[in-house]
Residue frames relative to the residue before (quaternion, step in Angstrom):
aa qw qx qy qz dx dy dz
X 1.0000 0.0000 0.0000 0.0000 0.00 0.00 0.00
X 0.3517 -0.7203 0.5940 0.0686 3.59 -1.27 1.06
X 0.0337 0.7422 -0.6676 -0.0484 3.45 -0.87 0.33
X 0.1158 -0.8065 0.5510 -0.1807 3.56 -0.84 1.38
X 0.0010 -0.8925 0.4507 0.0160 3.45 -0.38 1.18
X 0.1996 0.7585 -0.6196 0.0322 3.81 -0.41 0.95
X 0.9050 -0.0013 -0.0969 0.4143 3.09 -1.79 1.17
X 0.7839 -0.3945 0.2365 0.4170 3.43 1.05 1.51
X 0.8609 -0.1583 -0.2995 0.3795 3.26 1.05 0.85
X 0.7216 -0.5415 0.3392 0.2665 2.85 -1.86 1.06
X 0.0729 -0.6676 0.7311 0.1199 3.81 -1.67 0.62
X 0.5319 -0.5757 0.6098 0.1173 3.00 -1.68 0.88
X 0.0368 -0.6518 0.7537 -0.0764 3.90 -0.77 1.07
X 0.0786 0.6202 -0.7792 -0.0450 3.34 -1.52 0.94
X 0.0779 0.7316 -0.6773 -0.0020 3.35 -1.69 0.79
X 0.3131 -0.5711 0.7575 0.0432 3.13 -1.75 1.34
X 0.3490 -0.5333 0.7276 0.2538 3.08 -2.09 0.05
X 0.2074 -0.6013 0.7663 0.0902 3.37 -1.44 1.28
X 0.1290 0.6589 -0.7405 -0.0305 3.46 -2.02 0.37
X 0.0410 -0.6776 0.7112 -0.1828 3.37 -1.20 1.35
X 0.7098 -0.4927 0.3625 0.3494 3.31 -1.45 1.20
X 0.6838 0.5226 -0.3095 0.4045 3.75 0.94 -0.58
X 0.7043 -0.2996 0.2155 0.6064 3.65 1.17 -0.52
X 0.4376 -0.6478 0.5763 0.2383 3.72 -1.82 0.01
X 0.0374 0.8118 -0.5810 -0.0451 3.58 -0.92 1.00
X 0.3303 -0.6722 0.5106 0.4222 3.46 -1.15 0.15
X 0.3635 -0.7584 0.5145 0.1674 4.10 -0.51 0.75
X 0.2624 0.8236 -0.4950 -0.0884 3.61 -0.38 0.21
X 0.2870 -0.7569 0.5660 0.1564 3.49 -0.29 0.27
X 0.0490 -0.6065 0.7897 0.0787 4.17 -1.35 0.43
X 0.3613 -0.7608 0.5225 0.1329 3.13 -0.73 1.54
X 0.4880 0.5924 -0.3784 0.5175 3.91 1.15 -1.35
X 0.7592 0.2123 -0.3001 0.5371 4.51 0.35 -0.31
X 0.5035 -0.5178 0.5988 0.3461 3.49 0.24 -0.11
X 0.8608 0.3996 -0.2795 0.1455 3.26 0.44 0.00
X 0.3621 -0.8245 0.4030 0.1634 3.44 -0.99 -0.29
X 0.1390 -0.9044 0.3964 0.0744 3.63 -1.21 0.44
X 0.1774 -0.8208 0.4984 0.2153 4.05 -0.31 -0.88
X 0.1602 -0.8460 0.5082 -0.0206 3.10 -1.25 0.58
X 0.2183 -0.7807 0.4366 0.3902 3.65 0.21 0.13
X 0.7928 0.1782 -0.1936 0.5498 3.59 0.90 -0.05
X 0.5538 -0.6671 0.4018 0.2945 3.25 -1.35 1.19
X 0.8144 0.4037 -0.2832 0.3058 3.60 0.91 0.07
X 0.2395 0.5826 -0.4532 0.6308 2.98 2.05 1.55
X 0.5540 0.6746 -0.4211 0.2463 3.60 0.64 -0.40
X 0.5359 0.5251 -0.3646 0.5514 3.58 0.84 -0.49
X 0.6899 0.5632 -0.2993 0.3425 3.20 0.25 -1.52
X 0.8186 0.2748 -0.1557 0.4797 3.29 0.07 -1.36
X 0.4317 0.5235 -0.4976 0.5403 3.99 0.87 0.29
X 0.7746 0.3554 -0.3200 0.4139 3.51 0.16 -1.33
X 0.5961 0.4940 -0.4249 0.4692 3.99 0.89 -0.25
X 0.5977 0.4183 -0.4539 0.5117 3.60 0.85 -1.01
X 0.7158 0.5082 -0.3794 0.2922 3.79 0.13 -0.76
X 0.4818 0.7412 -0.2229 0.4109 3.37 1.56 -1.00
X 0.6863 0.4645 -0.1241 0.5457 3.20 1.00 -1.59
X 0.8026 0.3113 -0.3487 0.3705 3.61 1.05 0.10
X 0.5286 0.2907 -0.1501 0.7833 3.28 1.82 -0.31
X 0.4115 -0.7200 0.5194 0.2060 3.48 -0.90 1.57
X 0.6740 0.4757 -0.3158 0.4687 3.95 1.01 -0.33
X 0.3444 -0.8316 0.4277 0.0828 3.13 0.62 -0.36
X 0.7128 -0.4838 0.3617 0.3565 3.77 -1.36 0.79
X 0.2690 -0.6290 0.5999 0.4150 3.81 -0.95 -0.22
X 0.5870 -0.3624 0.4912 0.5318 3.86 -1.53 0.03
X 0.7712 0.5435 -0.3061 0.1275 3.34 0.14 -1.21
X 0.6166 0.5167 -0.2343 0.5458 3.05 2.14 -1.30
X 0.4488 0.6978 -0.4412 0.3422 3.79 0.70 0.42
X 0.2994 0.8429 -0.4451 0.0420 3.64 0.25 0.17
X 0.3883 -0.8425 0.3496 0.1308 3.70 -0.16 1.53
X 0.1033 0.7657 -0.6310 0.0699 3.74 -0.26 0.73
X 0.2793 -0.7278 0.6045 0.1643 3.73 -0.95 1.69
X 0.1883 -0.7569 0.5963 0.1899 3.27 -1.58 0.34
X 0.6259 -0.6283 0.4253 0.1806 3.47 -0.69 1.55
């Protein structure tokens, strides 16, 4: 689970690891957008959450307020 704060408030990021004969991704979803994303590495996850979030709030998360938590 992620927790991500812009302009005073906080989003939830969960991510799992999918694997399929075709390749491995990390999956994460932010449930507060409906939405969702992937990464091939778990330390792109922030990143690409805070862009997907970005794209919904023109200011956007800090790096700092990003804070990765994997779910088993």
């Amino acid at each position: 689970m992620t927790s991500t704060t812009t302009a005073s408030r906080t989003y939830e990021v969960v991510v799992h690891r999918e694997t399929h004969t075709e390749g491995s991704w990390w999956v994460f979803d932010i449930p507060d957008l409906g939405a969702v994303g992937q990464a091939t590495r778990l330390a792109d996850v922030g990143s690409e959450a805070r862009g997907i979030i970005a794209a919904w709030d023109e200011d956007g998360p800090a790096e700092d307020d990003v804070h990765v938590t994997v779910r088993l």
